[in-house]
C-alpha positions in Angstrom: 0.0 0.0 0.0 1.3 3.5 -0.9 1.5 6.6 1.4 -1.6 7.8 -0.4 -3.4 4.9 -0.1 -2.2 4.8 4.1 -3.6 8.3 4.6 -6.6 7.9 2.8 -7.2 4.7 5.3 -6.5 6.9 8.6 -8.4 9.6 7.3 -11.4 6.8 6.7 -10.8 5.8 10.3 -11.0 9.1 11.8 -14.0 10.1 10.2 -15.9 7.0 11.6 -14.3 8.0 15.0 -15.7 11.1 15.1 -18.9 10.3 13.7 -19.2 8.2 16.5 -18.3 10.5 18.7 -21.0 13.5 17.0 -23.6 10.9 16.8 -23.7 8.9 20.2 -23.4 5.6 18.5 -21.7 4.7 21.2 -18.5 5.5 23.3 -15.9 6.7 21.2 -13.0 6.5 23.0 -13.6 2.5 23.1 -12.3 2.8 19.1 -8.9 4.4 20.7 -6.3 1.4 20.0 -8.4 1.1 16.4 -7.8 4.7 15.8 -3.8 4.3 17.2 -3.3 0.9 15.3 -4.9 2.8 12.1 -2.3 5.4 12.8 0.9 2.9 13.2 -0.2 1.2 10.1 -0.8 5.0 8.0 2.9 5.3 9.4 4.4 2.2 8.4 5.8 1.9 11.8 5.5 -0.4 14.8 4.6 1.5 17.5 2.1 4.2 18.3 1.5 5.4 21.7 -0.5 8.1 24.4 1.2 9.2 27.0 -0.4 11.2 30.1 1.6 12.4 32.7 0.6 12.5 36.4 -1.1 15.4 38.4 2.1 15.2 40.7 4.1 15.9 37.3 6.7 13.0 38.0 6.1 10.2 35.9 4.2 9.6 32.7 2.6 6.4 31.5 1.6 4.9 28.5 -2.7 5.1 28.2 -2.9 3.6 24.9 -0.5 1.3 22.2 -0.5 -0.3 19.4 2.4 -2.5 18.8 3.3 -4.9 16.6 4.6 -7.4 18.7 1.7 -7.6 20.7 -0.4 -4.5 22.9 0.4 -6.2 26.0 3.7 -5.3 26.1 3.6 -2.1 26.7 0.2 -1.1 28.0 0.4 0.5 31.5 4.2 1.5 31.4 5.3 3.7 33.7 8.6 6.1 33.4 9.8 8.6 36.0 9.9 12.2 34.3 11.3 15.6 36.3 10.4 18.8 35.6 13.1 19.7 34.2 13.1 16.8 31.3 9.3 18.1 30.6 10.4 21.8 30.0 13.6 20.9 27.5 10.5 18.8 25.6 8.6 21.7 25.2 11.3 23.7 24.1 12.0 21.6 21.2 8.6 21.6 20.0 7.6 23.0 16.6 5.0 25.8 16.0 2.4 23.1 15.8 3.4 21.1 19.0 5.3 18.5 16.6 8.6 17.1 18.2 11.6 14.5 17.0 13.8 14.6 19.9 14.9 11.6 21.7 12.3 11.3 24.9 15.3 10.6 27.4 13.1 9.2 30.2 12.0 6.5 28.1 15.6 4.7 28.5 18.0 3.4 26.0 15.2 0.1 24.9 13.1 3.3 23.2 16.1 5.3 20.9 14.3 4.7 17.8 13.3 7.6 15.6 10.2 9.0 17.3 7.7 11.9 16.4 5.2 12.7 19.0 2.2 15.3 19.1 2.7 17.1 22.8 -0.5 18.1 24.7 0.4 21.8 26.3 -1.4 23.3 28.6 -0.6 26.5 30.1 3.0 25.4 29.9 3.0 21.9 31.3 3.3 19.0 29.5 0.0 17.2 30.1 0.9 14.4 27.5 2.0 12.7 24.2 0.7 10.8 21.0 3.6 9.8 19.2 4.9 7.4 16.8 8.5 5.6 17.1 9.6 3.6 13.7 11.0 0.5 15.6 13.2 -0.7 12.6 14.9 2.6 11.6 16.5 4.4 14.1 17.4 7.0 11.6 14.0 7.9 9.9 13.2 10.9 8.5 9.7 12.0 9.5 8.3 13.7 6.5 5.3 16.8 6.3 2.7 14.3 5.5 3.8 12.3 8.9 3.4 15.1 10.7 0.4 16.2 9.5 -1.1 12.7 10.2 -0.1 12.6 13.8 -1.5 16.3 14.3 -5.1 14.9 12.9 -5.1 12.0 15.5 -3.0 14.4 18.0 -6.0 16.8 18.5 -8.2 13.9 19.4 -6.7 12.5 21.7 -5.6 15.6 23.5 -9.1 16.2 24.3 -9.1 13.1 26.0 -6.2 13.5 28.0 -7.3 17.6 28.9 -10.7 16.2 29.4 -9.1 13.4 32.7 -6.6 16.1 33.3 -10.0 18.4 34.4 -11.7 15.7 36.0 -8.5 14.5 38.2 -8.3 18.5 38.9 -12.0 18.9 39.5 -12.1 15.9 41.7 -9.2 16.9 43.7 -10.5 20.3 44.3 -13.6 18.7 45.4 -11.6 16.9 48.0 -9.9 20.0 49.2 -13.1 21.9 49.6 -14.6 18.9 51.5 -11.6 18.6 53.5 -11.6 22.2 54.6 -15.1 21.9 55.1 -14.6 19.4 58.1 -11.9 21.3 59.3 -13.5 24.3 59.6 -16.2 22.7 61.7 -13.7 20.8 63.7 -11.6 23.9 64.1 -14.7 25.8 65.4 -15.3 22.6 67.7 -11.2 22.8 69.0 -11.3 26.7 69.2 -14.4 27.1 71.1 -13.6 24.5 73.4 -10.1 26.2 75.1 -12.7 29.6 74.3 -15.2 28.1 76.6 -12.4 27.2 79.3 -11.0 30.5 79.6 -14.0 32.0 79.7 -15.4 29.7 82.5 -12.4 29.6 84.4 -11.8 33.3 84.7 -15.4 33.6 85.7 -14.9 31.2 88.2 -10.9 33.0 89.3 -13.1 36.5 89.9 -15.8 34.8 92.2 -14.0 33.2 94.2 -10.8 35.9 95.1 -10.5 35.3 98.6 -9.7 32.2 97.6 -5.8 32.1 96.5 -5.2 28.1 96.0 -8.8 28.2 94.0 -7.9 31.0 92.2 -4.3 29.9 91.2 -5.8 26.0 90.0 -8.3 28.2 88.0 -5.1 30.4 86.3 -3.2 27.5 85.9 -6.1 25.4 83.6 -6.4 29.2 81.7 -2.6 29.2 81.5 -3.1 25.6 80.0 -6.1 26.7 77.5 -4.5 29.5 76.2 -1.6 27.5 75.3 -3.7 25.1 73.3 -5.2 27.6 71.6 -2.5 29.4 70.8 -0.8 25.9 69.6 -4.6 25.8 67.5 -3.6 29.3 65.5 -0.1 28.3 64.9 -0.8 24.6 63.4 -3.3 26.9 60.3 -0.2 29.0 59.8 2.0 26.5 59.5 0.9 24.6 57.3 -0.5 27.5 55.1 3.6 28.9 55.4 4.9 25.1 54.1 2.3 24.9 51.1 3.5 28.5 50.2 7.2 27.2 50.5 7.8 30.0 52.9 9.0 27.7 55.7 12.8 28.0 56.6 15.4 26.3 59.1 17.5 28.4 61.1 20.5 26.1 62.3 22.3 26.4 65.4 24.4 25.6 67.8 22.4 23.2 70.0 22.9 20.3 72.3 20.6 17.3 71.5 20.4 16.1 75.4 19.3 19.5 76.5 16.8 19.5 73.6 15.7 16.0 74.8 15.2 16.6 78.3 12.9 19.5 77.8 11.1 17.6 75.7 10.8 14.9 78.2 9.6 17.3 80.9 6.7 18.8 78.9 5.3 15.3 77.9 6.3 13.9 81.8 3.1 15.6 83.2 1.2 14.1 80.4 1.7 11.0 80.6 1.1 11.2 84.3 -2.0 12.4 84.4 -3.1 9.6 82.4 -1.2 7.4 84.6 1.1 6.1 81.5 4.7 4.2 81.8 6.6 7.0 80.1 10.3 6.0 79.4 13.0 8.0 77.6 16.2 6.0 77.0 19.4 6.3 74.9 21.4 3.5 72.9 25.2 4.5 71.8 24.6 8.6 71.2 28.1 10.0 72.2 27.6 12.9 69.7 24.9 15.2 71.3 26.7 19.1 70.2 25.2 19.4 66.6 23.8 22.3 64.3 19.8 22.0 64.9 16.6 24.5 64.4 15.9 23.8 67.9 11.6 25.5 67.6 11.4 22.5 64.8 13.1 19.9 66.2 11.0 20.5 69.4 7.8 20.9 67.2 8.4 17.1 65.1 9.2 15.6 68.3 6.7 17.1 71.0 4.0 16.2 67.9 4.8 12.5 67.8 5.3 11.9 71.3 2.1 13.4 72.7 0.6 11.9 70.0 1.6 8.6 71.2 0.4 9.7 75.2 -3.0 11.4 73.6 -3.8 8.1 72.0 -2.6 5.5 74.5 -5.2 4.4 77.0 -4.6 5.3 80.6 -2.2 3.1 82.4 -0.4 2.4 79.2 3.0 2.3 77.8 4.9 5.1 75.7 8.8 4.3 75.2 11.1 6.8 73.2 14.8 5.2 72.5 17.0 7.9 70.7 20.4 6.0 68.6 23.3 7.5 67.2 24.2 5.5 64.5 26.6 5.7 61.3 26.5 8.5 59.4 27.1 8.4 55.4 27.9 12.3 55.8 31.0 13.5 56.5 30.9 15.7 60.0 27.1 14.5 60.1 25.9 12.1 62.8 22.7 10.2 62.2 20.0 9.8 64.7 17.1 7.4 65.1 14.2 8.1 67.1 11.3 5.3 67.5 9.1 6.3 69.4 6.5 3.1 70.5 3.1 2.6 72.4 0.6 0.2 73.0 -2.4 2.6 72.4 -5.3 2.4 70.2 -3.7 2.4 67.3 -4.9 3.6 63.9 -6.4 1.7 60.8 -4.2 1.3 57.5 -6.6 3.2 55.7 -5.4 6.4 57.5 -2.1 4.8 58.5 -1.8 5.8 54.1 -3.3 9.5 54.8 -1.7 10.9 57.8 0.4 12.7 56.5 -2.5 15.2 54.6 -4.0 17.8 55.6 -7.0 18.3 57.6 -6.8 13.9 58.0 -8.3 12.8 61.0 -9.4 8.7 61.8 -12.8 9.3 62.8 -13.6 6.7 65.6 -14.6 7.1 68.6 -11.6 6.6 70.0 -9.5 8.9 68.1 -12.7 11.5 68.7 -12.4 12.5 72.0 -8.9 14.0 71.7 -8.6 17.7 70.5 -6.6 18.7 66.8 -7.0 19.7 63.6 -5.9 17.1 61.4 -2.8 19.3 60.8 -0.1 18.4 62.8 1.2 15.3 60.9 1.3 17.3 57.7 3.2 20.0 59.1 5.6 17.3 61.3 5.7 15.6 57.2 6.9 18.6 55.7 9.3 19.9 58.3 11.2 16.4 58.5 11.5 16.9 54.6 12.9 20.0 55.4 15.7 18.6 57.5 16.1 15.6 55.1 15.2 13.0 57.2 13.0 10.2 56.6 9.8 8.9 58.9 7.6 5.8 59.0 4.6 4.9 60.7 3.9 1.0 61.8 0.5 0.7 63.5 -2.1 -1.8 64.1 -5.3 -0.7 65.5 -6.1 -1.9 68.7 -2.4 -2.9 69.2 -0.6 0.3 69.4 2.2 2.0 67.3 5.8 2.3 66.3 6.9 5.5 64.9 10.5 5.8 63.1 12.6 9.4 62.3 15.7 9.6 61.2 17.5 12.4 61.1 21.0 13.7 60.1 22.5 16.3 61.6 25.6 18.4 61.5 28.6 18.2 64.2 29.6 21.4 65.8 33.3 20.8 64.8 35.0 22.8 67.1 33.7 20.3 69.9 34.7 17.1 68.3 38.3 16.6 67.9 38.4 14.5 64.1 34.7 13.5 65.0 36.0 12.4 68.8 34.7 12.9 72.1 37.0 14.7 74.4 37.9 12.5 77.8 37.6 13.5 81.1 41.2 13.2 82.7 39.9 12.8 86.3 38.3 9.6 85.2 40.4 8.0 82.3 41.9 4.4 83.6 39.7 4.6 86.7 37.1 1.4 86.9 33.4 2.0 87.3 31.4 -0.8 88.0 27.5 -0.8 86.4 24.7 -2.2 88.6 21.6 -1.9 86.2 18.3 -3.3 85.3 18.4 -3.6 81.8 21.0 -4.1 78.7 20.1 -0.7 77.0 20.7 1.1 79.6 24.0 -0.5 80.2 25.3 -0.4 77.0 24.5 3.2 76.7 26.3 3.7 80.1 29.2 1.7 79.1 29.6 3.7 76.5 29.5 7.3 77.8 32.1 6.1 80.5 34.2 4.6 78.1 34.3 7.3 75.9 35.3 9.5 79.1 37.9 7.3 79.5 36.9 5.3 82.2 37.2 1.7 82.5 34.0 -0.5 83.2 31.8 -3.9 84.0 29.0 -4.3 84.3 26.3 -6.8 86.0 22.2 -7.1 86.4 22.6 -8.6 89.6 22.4 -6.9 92.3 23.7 -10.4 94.5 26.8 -10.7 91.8 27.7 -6.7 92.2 28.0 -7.1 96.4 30.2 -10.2 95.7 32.6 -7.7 93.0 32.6 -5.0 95.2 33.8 -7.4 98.3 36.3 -8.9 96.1 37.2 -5.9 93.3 38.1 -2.3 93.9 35.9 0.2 92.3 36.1 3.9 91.9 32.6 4.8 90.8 29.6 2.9 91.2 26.5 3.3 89.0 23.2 2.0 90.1 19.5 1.7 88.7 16.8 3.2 91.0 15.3 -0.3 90.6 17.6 -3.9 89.9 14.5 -5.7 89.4 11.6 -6.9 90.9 13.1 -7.8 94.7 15.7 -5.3 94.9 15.8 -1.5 94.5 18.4 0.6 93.7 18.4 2.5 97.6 19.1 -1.1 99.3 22.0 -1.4 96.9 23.6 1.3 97.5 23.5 1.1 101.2 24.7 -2.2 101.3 27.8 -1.4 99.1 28.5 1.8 101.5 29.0 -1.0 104.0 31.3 -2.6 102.2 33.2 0.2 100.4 33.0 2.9 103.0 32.0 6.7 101.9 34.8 8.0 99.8 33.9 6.0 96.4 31.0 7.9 94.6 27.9 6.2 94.0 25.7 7.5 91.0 21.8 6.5 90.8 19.8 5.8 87.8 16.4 7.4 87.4 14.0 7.1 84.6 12.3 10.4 85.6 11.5 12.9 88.5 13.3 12.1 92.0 11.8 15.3 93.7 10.5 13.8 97.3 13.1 10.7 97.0 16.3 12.9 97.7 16.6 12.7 101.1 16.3 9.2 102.0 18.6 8.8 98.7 21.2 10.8 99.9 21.1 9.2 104.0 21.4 6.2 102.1 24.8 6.9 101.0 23.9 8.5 96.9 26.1 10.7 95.7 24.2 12.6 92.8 21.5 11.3 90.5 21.5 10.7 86.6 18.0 11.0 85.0 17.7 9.1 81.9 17.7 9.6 79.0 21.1 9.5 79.6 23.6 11.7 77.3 27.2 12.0 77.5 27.5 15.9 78.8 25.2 15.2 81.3 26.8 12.3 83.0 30.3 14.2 82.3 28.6 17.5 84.8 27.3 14.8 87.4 30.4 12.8 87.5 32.5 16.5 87.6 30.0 17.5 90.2 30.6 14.6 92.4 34.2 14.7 92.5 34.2 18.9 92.7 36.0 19.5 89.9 35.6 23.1 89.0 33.4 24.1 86.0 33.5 27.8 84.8 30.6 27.3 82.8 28.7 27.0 85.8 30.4 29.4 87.6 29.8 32.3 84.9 26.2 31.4 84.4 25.3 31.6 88.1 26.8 35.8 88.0 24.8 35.8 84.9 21.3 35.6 87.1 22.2 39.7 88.7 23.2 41.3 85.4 19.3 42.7 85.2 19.6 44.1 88.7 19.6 48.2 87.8 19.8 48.7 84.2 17.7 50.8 82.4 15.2 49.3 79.1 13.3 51.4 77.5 10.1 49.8 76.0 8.3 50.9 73.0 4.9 49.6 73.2 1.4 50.6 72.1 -1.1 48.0 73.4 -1.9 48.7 77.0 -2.0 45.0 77.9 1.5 44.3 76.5 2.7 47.5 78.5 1.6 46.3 82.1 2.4 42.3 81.1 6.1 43.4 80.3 7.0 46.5 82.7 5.7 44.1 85.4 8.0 41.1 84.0 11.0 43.3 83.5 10.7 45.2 86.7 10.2 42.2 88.8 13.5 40.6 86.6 15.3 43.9 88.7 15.2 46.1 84.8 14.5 50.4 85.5 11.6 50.6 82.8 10.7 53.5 80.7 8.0 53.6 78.2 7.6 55.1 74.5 3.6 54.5 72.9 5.0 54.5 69.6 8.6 54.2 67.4 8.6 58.2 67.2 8.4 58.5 70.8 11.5 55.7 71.4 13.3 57.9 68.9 12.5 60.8 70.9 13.7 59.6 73.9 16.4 58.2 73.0 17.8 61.4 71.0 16.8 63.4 74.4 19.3 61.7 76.8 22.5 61.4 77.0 24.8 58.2 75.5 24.7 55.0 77.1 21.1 56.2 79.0 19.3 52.7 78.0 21.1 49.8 78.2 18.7 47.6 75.8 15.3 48.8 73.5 12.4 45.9 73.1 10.8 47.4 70.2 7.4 46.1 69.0 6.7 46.4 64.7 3.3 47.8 64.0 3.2 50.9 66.3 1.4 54.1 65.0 2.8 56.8 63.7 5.8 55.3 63.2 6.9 51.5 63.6 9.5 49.4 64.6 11.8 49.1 62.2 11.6 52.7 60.7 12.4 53.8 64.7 15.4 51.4 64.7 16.4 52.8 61.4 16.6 56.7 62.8 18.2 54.9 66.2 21.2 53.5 63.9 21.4 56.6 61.6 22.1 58.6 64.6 26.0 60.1 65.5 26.7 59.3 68.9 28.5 56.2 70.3 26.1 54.7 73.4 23.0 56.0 71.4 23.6 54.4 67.5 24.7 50.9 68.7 22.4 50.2 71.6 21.4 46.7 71.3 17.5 46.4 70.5 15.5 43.3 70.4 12.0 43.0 68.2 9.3 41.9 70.0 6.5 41.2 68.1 3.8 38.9 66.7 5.0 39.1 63.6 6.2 35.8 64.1 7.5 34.4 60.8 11.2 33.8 59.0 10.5 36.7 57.2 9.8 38.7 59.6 12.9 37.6 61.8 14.8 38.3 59.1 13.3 42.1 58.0 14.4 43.2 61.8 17.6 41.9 61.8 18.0 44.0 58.4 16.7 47.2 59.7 19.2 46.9 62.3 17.5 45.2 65.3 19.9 42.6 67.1 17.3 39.8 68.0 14.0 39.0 67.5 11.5 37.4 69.9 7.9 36.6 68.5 4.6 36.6 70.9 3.8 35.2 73.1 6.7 36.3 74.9 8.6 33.3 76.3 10.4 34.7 79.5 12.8 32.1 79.8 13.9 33.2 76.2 13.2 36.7 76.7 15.8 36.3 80.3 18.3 34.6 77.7 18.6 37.1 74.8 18.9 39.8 77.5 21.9 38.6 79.2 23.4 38.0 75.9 23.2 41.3 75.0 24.5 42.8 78.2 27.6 40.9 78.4 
């Protein structure tokens, strides 16, 4: 058959397709591999394809064939496409969407000659129909080729702009339905804290006389506020991270300090539900690494309170942190699994979690306040940090959650990636009385890191007989051996035997407040909370044995740098005012107040040098704001006046906003609500 006679036959097929089509006969798109196999043959080649990419824009599979050697063969084919690959194919395109390039992403089995008919839509490839002549890879395609796969192009790019829609309509459906819920849920969750305040402070002004009453009443408005407020920052989160306007800011952190507070926040959870909360470490010698320490906190508080809002009460909740091999060069890798044995969720939402506005809607799951937000925001921060997380539950059961995370070494504390020893301990031997073998590993390891040597035992029987026969120069001991023996009759026991020069360290899992006493008459010389991290044991064990630690030392003159130096305050809200003249002057700070940034200008350009020693500077002020009063502070001639430190505080709250005051001029920036502890810490900073 000629070409003639080959186009005449397509043509004859596309006409009964589209009358088809016009008419009703029936469903058109049924005739597709006809119409494709019509065009192969027109073509004299042995392939002819549709291609539609993916919503998510990375991969494209084949709809459609006709092949040769069989339809089968092909049908369903799936090949990974970037973004980048679709853009160079559209830039080889001719003035009717025609292209002969080599499609890359269909691998080195497809580098036949190949023309292909690209559906564009508003600048994304949305898909192909193309030919590939599978016995001449050097064809040349001619006008009347090209015109052919144009004709049958067209068609099927309806199709694929017509699912394209659909998929787009459908998922805005979702989104809109999704919202929908969350709005209700979110009025639900807001008016709930709402209703608690409001109650509560009722309650706190009717009953004044009565100062314990009132103080339990502040305390649960303390509590509600904070979930609220928690509420509100969970919508601008995530609204932030699908805006792509979410951004780490790495510092200088310690990983056991970050641990511990996290510990102590979720500590009174879990024990007013009356759950076994353990914290423990397994082999994590490198704790001083580069960290966004709000994120960290806000992926790790999320997934363990998760695990203590979902566990039934008297349950279990363990969190085991492990430093394990990094591929990264001056990175250390960390694994976090944190387990349970709560209610655990269904597989169906197990695959979900991690969207927005998801929530498993049982009864269980009900009763506990959220918006369905905080996975998706943990999701998309741990992406942020490049770390990876996975989710094992079984409802009923309970569930294992996995993060890893890699994270940069502060270098100038690791000497070639190596802890530094403690010379007071190196070749001294430590003997470890403890109740389990994580615990002791981890221990070994800290001490042997220090330098010290060690053994170890898990019977308490077995460490009186070593003691009697071995000398020791530090004992470490669990608060509980096992079942029969605690960790107080231990230690007085060994005092009998070793006398009361060797220190004796004891193990906690949590809280010893109340315990101290009878711990210390019983012959303890400090206590180690777990989870346990090498600079903590290294302060304890330095602590014991009085070795002197500046760190300490300067921190401690630190607390009376406040005591008589002048802030000046520049304020409009007359809330804010009393909340922070109050704080400051009860922190020992001479306060002076300016309503608005011209007035903190004025006052500052009215005294002499050096007159304030710091300026907390709110943004939006009338008349003139924060950062235009920082400017005319800067701009200013005098020494003491020009370089006074100033500090933004502010609910503009965002990256952006952090980093528009530190541009202006402004030396930190602290977002509200004010966190005093924070507050306390970028003051002394500044005063040094």
């Amino acid at each position: 058959m000629g070409v003639a006679e080959r186009v005449s036959a397509l043509d004859t097929c596309l006409k009964e397709y589209l009358w088809r089509f016009t008419e009703g006969k029936d469903n058109a798109e049924s005739h597709n591999r006809e119409l494709l196999k019509a065009l192969r043959e027109s073509m004299d080649c042995g392939l002819a394809f549709v291609m539609t990419r993916n919503s998510a824009g990375d991969s494209i599979s084949v709809a459609e064939v006709s092949f040769e050697a069989g339809d089968d063969k092909l049908s369903g084919a799936k090949f990974e496409v970037d973004s980048q690959e679709a853009k160079n194919l559209i830039q080889v395109l001719d003035e009717n969407s025609i292209g002969t390039e080599g499609l890359s992403f269909l691998g080195e089995n497809f580098n036949n000659s190949v023309l292909y008919y690209a559906v564009v839509v508003m600048d994304e490839l949305w898909g192909l129909v193309g030919v590939m002549d599978i016995h001449n890879t050097n064809r040349i395609w001619s006008d009347e080729d090209k015109n052919s796969l144009s004709k049958v192009g067209k068609i099927f790019a309806l199709q694929i702009e017509n699912v394209h829609l659909k998929d787009a309509l459908l998922r805005t459906e979702n989104a809109n339905k999704a919202k929908q819920q969350f709005l209700s849920d979110m009025s639900h969750d807001i008016r709930t804290p709402m209703n608690a305040i409001i109650g509560f402070a009722t309650l706190a002004g009717s009953h004044l006389q009565e100062l314990e009453r009132v103080q339990a009443y502040l305390d649960k408005i303390t509590a509600s506020s904070k979930h609220l407020l928690s509420l509100f920052n969970d919508v601008l989160d995530i609204t932030r991270i699908e805006d792509g306007r979410v951004h780490l800011e790495e510092l200088p952190q310690s990983l056991g300090d970050m641990m511990h507070d996290i510990k102590n926040i979720i500590q009174d959870q879990a024990a007013a539900k009356e759950i076994n909360f353990l914290m423990e470490t397994a082999g994590v010698v490198h704790e001083r690494i580069f960290c966004d320490r709000l994120r960290f906190n806000q992926v790790l508080l999320n997934l363990i309170s998760n695990a203590v809002k979902y566990t039934n009460q008297g349950g279990d909740v363990t969190v085991t942190i492990s430093e394990v091999p990094s591929s990264k060069e001056g990175h250390v890798s960390i694994d976090f699994e944190i387990r349970d044995n709560g209610i655990g969720m269904s597989p169906e939402f197990v695959d979900h979690i991690f969207e927005p506005f998801e929530r498993e809607n049982n009864a269980a799951s009900n009763v506990v306040q959220g918006t369905g937000l905080g996975m998706a925001i943990t999701k998309n921060i741990i992406d942020l940090m490049g770390g990876d997380i996975v989710i094992n539950s079984t409802q009923g059961e309970g569930t294992q959650v996995l993060l890893h995370l890699d994270m940069k070494l502060q270098s100038d504390v690791y000497v070639d990636g190596e802890v530094e020893q403690l010379p007071e301990v190196v070749g001294k031997r430590a003997l470890i009385i403890v109740d389990s073998d994580d615990t002791c590993n981890s221990l070994m390891g800290i001490l042997e890191k220090l330098g010290s040597k060690t053994e170890f035992t898990l019977s308490a029987d077995k460490a009186l007989v070593l003691a009697e026969r071995e000398k020791y120069d530090a004992y470490f001991i669990s608060w509980r051996i096992d079942d029969k023996v605690g960790g107080l009759e231990v230690v007085k026991k060994l005092r009998q035997l070793v006398g009361n020069d060797v220190p004796m360290f004891l193990l906690t899992d949590g809280m010893y407040s109340g315990v101290e006493e009878a711990a210390y008459s019983s012959g303890v010389s400090a206590f180690i909370e777990k989870p346990l991290f090498l600079s903590d044991v290294k302060k304890i064990i330095k602590s014991a044995m009085n070795i002197h630690d500046t760190e300490t030392e300067e921190r401690s003159i630190a607390q009376e740098e406040f005591m008589g130096r002048r802030i000046l305050l520049a304020e409009d809200n007359k809330m804010n005012q009393e909340i922070a003249i109050t704080i400051l002057e009860e922190a020992g700070f001479f306060v002076d107040l300016a309503e608005n940034g011209e007035m903190a200008v004025t006052k500052v350009t009215n005294h002499p040098p050096k007159h304030y020693d710091i300026i907390l500077m709110d943004i939006q002020m009338p008349i003139m704001d924060g950062y235009e009063a920082t400017r005319q502070i800067r701009a200013m001639e005098e020494e003491g006046k020009k370089d006074v430190p100033i500090i933004a505080m502010t609910a503009d709250a965002f990256f952006e906003d952090r980093q528009a005051a530190l541009a202006c001029g402004m030396n930190e920036h602290l977002a509200k609500p004010v966190d005093v502890e924070r507050l306390f810490a970028i003051l002394k900073s500044l005063l040094v």
